[in-house]
N, C-alpha and C positions, 0 to 999 in steps of 0.2 A: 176213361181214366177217372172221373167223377166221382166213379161209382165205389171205387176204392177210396173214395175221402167224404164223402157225405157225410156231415154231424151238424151239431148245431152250438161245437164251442164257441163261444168269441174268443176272435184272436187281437190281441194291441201291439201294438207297436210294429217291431220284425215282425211278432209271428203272423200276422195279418198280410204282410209281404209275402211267408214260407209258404200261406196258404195258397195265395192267388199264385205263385210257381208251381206247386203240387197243381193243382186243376189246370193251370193254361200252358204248363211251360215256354217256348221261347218264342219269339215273332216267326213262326217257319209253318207254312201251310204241312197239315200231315200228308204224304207220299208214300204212295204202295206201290207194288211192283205192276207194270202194266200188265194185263191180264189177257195171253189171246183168244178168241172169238171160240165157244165150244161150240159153235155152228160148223156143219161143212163146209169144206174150203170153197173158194171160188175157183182155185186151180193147186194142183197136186205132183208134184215130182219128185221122180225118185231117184236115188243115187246108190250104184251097188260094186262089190268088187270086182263084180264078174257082170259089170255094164259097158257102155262101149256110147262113145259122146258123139258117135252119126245116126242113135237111136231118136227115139221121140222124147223117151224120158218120164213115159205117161204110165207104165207099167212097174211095176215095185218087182219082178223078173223078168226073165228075158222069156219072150212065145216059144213057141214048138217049135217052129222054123227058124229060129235065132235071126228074125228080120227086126224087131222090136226089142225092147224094154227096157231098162233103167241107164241114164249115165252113168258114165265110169267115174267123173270129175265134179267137185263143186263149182272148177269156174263153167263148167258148162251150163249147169244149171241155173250160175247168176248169170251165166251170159244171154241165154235162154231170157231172162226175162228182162236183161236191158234187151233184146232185143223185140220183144213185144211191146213195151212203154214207147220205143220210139215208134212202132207201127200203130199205137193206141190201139192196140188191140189186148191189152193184159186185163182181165177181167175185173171187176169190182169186187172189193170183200178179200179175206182173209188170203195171204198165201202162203202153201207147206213144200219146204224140201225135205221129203222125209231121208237122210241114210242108213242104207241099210249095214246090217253087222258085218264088222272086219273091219284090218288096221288099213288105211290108209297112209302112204306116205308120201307128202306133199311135195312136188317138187319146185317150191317158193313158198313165199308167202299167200295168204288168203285175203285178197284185199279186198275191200269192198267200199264205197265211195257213196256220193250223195243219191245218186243215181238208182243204187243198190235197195234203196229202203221203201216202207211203204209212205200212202200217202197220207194217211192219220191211222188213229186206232183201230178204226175198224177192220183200215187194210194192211193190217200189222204181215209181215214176211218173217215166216218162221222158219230156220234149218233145225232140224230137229232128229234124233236119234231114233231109229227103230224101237218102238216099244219094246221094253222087256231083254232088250237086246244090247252087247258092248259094241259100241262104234270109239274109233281111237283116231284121230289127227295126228301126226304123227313128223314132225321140221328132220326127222333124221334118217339114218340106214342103217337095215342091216347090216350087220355082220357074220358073216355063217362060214365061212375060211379060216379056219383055227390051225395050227402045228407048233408040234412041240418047239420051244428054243435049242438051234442046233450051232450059233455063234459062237465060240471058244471065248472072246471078248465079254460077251453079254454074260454068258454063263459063270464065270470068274468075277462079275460085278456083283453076280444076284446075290443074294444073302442064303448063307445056310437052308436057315428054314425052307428058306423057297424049294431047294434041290428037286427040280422034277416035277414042280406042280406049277410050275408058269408057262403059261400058250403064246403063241405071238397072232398076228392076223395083218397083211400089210392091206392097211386101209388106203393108200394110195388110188392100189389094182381097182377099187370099187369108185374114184374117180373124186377122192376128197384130197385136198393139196392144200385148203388151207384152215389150217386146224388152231389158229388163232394163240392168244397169250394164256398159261397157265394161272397169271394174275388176276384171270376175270374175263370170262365173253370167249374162253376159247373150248376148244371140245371138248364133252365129255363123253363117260360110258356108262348105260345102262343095262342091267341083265336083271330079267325075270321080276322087269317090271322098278326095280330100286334101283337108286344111282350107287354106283361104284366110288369108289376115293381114290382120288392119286396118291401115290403111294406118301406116305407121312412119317416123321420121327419125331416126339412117342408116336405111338397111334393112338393114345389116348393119352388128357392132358396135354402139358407144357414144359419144357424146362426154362431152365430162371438166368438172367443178364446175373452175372457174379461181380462185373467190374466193369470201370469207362475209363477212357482215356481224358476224360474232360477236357478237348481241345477245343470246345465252344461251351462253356459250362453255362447254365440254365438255372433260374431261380424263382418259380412261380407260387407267390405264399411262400415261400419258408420250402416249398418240396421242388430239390433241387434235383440236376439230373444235365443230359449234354447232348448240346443238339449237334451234334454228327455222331450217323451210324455206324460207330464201330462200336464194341464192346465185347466183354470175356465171356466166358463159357465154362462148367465145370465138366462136361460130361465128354467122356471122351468119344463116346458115338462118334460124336459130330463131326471130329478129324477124318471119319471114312469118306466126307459128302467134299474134299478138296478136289477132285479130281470128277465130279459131276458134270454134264456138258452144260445142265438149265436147273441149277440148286434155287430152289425160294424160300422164304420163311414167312409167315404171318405172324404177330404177335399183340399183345397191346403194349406201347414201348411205353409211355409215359404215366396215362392216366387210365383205371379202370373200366372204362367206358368208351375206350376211342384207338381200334383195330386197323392196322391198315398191312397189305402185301407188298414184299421184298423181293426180289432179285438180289443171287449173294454176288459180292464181286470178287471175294475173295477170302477163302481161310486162310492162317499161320499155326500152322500144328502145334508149334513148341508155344506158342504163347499164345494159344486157344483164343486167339483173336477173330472176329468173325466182320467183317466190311459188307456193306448192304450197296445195292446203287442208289444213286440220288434217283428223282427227289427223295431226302431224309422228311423222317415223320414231322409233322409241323408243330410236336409241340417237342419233341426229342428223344433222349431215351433215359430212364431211369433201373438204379439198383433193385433186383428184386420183384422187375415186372417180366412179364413171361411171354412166350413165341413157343411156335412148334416149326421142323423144315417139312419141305415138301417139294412133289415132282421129283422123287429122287431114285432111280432104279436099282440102288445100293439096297433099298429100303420095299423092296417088295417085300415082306415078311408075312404076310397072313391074309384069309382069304378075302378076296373084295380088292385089292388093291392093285393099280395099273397105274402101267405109263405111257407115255407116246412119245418112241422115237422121233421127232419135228424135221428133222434131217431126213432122213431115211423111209418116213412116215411109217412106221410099223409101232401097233400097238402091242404090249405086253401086259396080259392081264392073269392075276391067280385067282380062279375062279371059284366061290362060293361052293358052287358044286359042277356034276358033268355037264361041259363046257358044251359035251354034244346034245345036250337032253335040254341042254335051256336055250334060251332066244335074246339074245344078244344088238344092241343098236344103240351109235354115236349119232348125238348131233350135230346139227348139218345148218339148218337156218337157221336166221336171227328171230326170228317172230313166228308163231301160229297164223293170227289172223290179226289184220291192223283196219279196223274202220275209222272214218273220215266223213265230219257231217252228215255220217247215215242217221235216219230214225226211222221211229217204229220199227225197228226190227232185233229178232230175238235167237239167240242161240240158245239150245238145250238138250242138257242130256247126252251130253257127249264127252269126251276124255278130250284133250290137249295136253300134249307133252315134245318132249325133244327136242327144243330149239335152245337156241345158248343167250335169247337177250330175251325179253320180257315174250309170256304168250300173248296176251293181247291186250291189244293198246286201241282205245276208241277217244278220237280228238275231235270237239265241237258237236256231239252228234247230241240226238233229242231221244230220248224215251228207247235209247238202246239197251238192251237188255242179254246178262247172260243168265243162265236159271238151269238150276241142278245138273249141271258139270261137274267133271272132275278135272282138276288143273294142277299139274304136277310134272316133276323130271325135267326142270327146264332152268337154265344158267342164271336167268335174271329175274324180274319181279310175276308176280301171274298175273295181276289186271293193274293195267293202270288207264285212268280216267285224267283226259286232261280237256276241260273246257265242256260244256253244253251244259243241258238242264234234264233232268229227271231220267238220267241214266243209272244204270243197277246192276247191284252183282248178290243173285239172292238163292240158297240153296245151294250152295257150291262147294265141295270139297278142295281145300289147297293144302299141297303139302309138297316136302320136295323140291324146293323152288329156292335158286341162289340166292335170294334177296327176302323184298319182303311181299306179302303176300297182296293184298288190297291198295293202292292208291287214289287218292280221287281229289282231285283240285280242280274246282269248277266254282264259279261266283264271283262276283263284283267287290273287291271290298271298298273300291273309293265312291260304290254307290250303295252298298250293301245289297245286292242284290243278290237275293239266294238262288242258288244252282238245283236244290233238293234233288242231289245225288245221291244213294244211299250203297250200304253193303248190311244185307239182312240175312240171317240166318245161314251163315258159312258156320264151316267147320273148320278150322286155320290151325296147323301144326307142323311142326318141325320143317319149317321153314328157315332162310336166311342159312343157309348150307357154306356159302360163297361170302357175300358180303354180312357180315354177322351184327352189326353193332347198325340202327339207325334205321334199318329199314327193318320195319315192325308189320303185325301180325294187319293193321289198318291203321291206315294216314290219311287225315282229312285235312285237306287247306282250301283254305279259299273263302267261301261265305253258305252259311246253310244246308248242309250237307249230314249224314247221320250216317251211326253203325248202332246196328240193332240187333240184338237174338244173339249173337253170334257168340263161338267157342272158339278162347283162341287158349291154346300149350303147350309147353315145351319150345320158348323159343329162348335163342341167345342174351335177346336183348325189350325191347320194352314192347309191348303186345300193342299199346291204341297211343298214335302219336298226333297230336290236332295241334292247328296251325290257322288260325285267321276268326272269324265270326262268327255267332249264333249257330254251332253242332250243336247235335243231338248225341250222345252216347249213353245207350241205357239199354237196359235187360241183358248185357253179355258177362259169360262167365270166364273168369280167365287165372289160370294158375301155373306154376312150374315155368315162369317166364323169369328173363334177366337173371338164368343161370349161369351165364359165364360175364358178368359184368356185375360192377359195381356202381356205386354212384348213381344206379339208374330209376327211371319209374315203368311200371308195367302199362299206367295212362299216363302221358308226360306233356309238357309243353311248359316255354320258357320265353322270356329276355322281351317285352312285349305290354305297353301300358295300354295299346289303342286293341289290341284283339280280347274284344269283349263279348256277353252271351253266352259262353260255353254251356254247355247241359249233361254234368255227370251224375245221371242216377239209376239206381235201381239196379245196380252191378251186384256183380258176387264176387269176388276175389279172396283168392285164398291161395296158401301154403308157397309163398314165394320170401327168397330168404336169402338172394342173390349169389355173388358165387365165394368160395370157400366160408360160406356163411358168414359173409361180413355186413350183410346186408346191403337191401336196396329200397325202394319207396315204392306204395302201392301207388295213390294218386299225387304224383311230383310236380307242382307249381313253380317252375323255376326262375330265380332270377329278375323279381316283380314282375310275375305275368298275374293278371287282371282279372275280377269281373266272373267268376266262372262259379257256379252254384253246384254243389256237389250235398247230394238231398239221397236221402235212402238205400243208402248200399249197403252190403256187407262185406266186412274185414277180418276173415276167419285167417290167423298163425302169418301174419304179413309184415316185415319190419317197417317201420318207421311207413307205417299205414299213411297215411294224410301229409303233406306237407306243403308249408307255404313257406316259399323262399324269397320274402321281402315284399310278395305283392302287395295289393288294395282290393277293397270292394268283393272279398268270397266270401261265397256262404257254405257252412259246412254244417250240415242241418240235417237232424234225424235218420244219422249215421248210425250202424253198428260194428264196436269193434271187439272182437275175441281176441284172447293170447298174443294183440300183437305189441310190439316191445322198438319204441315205445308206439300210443296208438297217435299221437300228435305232435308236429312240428310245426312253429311259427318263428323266425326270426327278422332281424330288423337291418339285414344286409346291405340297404341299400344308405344306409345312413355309416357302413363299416366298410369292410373290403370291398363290395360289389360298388362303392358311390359314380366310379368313372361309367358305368353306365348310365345312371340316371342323369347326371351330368354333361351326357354327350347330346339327350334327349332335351334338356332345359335350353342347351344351348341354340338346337336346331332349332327349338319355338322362338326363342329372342328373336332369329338371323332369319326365319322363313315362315314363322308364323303356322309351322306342321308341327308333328311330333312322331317318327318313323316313316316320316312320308305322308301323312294323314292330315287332312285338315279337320284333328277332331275339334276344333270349337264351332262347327256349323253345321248345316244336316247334310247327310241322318244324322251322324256321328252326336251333333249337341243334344239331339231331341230322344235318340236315341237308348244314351249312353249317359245323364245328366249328371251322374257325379263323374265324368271325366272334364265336364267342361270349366270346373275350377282349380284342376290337380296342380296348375303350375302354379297358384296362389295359397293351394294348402297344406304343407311341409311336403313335395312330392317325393322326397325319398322315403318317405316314412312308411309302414307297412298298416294304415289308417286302413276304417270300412270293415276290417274282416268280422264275424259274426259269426260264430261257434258256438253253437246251441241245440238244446235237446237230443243231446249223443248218447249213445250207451256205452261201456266200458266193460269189461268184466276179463278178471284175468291181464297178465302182463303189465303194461304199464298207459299210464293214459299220460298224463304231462312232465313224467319223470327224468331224469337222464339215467339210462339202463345200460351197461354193457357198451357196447361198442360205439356208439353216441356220443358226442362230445357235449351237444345239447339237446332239447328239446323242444320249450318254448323259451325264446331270450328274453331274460328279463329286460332288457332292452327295449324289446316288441308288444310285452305283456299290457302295458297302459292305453296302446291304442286296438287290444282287442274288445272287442263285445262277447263275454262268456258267460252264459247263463244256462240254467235247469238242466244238465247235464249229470247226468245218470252214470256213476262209477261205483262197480260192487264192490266189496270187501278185498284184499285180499290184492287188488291192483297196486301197483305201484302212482304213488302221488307226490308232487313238488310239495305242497303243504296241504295236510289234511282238514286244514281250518278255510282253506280260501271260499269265496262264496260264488264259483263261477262252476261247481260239484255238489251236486249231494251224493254224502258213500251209503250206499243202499242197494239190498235186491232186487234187479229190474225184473225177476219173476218168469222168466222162460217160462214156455209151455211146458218143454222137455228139459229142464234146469240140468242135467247130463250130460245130454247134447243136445244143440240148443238146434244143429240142424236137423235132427228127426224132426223138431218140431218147427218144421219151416221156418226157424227164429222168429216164432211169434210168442208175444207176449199174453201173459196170463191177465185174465180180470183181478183189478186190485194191484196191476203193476204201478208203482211209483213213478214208471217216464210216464204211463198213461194216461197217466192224473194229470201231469204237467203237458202235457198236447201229444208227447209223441203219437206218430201213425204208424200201425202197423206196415211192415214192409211188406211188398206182392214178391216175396221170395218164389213161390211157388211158378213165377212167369218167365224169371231168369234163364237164360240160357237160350238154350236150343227150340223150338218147337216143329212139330211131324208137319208137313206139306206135300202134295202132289206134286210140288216143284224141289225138293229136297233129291239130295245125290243120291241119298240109303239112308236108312231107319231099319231099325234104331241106331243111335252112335255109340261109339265105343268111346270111355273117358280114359283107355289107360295112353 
């Protein structure tokens, strides 16, 4: 990293600070992915579908005499070698379960335990995919029993369109009886590889709450609205779903940003009243926010869409295309694979899908490793990390997955001790299927912890969510995120004075613009969250790019932003609306002497973190410390209020920022063209056109150049090619 800032400016004051950030970044040792042994193994096993687990296991086929060769099963093969470690006879050095091509389908879960793992690096335990070959994991069943719908009831329900083109299959006969809640965690259906949709009204979009009964009326700010679920409807669709046996709806009832699924309990036709079951949404329902139904067999209408009889257990599905020409399979488990204080050991190279709650989940373990997988088609999250240290998810394709794609919450924060968990060079896309809002493309909590490389698009809601101490988030590109939400950030994290160190740089973000273009936030500080240093990115067509929602202590330093409108937010919320928060904070310090639980006046926390150790003595509501310098602007608006914004920076807020040498071209939008915390000038693109032909590097003789800015390492962003990587090259559409 050095090597990209070597000069010989003197820097004063901050920027002597920016500098030593740029070269050291945060207290966090760097962390690679552990790397297995390219020596021969010490021992070698193989797994096939046409193996058989009273083999040896030591052949990658079966002999000539089919007395030998590969197991049929993975737990044979882990059992195979707990069974050697208790004999101490499992060799030293590396070990490989290779499987060979073909889908597998698992009948449980894949567990693997302390036991499972190697004994350090050297003797890392690899399961790992045949070379060059698809191997598939597989939590569910086929389906291959198809017939026409011949029910007089069912047939009378279908809709028009359908006439004829809807199959049934009773998934019972294949030995599935419980097929769980439509709400979330219960079955689904895949064909030819993508997931299916239960059947939906629209099937694309939402329709709109018309009216409320206000029997609990609701008043948060000024935006008012009634916390019990009932409410009107215009469309008269909707009167066809009374007479449903398991009608649902999903919507966002109150606020742009916060989703949650219904169970209907009842419609009123003539008075297009529509009743949800309790629990009601917790923050209510408002005029004008939108829902779609679903699970509704009225509403098979076009292809892709199915239901499941629950009663009866038979699915009805209209199929894409011939039902007999394609390959068809419901999930069945809860989990892939769930490891348990395992280390040293590494999954690779393999597909994981079909299960209906997360693929896999590793708790407590050391230097586990998944690496160029593909992880998809499955109800709940694809990896989640919970507890250990220097575990990773790197090269790994996710998409398809209910929730959100990466989790990782590992580290100490009342010691700060860092976990250096990481997720490095994924590909993350269309994700969050199921639960849409919150659970984002990668989530870091805990302490120390990084997401690196990675590409994350196309998702509902906000792409990189962190939560606790000194991350790393840098080099990832991410766009086409918090398309169906508002109010949201694509990096986000909020309400939080003691979670300090964050590390946002070197990103690329671009073209995000939230949903019916009301806009959302690229990097969203919310709610005085702290302490977090945002150095070098780019901000190509993003609304309300940058924003600080009352915090203290950021640095938003040798930033670039294009066309975005506006490119900066600061306000002073906590001294306004927001005060009962910080107020609740002042109070716990008085009564306990913490603050969120934290005893930040001592170490680490004081020695740390040193301007947290005076905040309750120096206006702590106030949004102090922030330092907004050497940015570039060009195009749209840099501190304006633009369009659908109601502000910018709050004059309010403006007195305790630190604003200097910041770089705004002609032509942007500005609060006052005289302030001195801007010069309006050409910052001199290479490719002054488009400024990413030209890696957004700046020309010799640029004007930020002169005043310190660094060139950005655009060129490192993103993705990069690896031997551990799912496929190369990647597709951005």
């Amino acid at each position: 990293m050095k090597a990209l800032f070597a000069g010989t400016i003197i820097f004063a004051g901050w920027k002597c600070c920016f500098l030593l950030i740029l070269l050291s970044g945060i207290n966090m040792q760097a962390v690679s992915a552990p790397a297995d042994s390219a020596q021969e193994p010490a021992l070698k096993l193989y797994v096939a579908v046409a193996g058989n687990d009273g083999w040896s296991g030591k052949l990658s086929q079966p002999n000539r005499n089919k007395t030998d060769g590969p197991f049929a099963t993975l737990a044979r093969a882990r059992d195979v070698i707990r069974e050697l470690k208790a004999q101490k006879k499992l060799p030293q050095g590396h070990i490989v379960i290779e499987i060979q091509e073909g889908v597998y389908e698992l009948p449980g879960i894949f567990e693997l335990e302390a036991r499972d793992g190697g004994a350090d690096a050297q003797s890392r335990i690899t399961y790992v995919a045949q070379k060059g070959k698809e191997v598939r994991l597989s939590g569910g069943k086929s389906v291959t029993e198809w017939a026409p719908v011949t029910d007089e009831a069912v047939l009378k329900k279908l809709n028009a369109d359908a006439s004829g083109k809807v199959c049934q299959a009773d998934i019972s006969a294949i030995g599935i009886n419980d097929f769980g809640s439509p709400g979330g965690g219960g079955i689904e259906l895949f064909f030819n590889d993508k997931p299916m949709w239960l059947s939906r009204y629209p099937n694309k979009g939402f329709v709109k709450i018309t009216g409320l009964l206000n029997e609990e009326p609701v008043d948060i700010r000024g935006t008012k609205g009634d916390k019990a679920g009932k409410f009107n409807y215009e469309d008269q669709r909707i009167n066809e779903w009374k007479d449903e046996k398991d009608a649902w709806v999903s919507g966002y009832w109150f606020w742009d940003w916060a989703e949650q699924r219904h169970k209907v309990s009842g419609i009123d036709t003539e008075k297009k009243l529509m009743e949800v079951v309790p629990p009601y949404h917790s923050y209510g329902y408002r005029l004008g926010q939108w829902f779609y139904g679903f699970n509704l067999l009225s509403e098979i209408d076009e292809p892709g869409e199915y239901y499941v009889d629950r009663e009866k257990g038979i699915l009805y599905f209209y199929p894409p295309s011939d039902i007999n020409k394609g390959q068809a399979f419901v999930s069945v488990n809860k989990n892939i694979i769930s490891m348990k204080e395992v280390s040293f050991l590494t999954i690779q190279g393999v597909t994981l899908e079909g299960c209906r709650g997360t693929v896999v989940e590793m708790e407590d373990c050391n230097q586990a490793l998944l690496a160029g997988c593909t992880i998809r088609n499955a109800g709940d999250e694809g990896v989640v990390i919970s507890g250990g240290t220097r575990n990773g998810v790197t090269g790994c394709d996710i998409y398809e997955v209910g929730a959100g794609g990466i989790k990782i919450n590992a580290g100490d924060r009342s010691t700060l001790t860092p976990a250096a968990c990481f997720a490095d060079n994924n590909n993350i896309h269309h994700i969050a299927r199921i639960k849409r809002v919150y659970f984002p493309g990668i989530s870091l909590n805990g302490v120390g912890n990084r997401a690196t490389h990675n590409l994350i698009k196309h998702l509902p809601h906000m792409a990189i969510y962190f939560n606790g101490n000194d991350h790393v988030m840098e080099y990832n590109e991410i766009y086409d995120v918090c398309y169906e939400s508002n109010d949201a950030g694509a990096i986000y994290a909020g309400r939080n004075w003691t979670m300090r160190g964050n590390m946002i740089r070197y990103n690329y973000l671009h073209d995000i613009s939230g949903f019916e273009g009301k806009g959302c936030v690229g990097v969203y500080l919310d709610d005085a969250f702290c302490g977090v240093d945002i150095i070098g990115n780019v901000f190509d067509k993003v609304t309300r790019a940058m924003m600080i929602g009352g915090g203290r202590d950021n640095n938003v330093l040798n930033n670039i932003f294009i066309d975005c409108v506006p490119s900066l937010h600061v306000d002073a919320r906590g001294l306004g609306w927001m005060h009962d928060h910080p107020e609740q904070w002042i109070k716990e310090e008085k009564e306990k002497g913490t603050i969120s639980g934290i005893a930040y006046n001592k170490p680490p926390y004081s020695t740390r973190y040193p301007k947290l150790l005076n905040i309750i003595n120096d206006e702590p509501k106030a949004p102090k410390g922030n330092v907004i310098s050497l940015n570039i602007c060009r195009g749209g608006a840099w501190d304006k209020n633009v369009g659908f914004w109601k502000t910018s920076v709050e004059d309010k807020a403006r007195p305790y920022i630190t604003m200097s040498d910041n770089i705004v071209a002609p032509g942007s939008a500005v609060k006052d063209s005289l302030s001195e915390s801007f010069v309006v000038a050409d910052p001199l693109f290479v490719n002054p056109k488009d400024p990413k032909q030209g890696n957004f590097q700046l020309a010799a003789g640029s004007p930020a150049l002169k005043r310190g800015f660094r060139q950005v390492p655009f060129n490192k962003m993103g993705l990069y090619r690896s031997d551990s990587r799912a496929g190369w090259p990647v597709s951005k559409e």
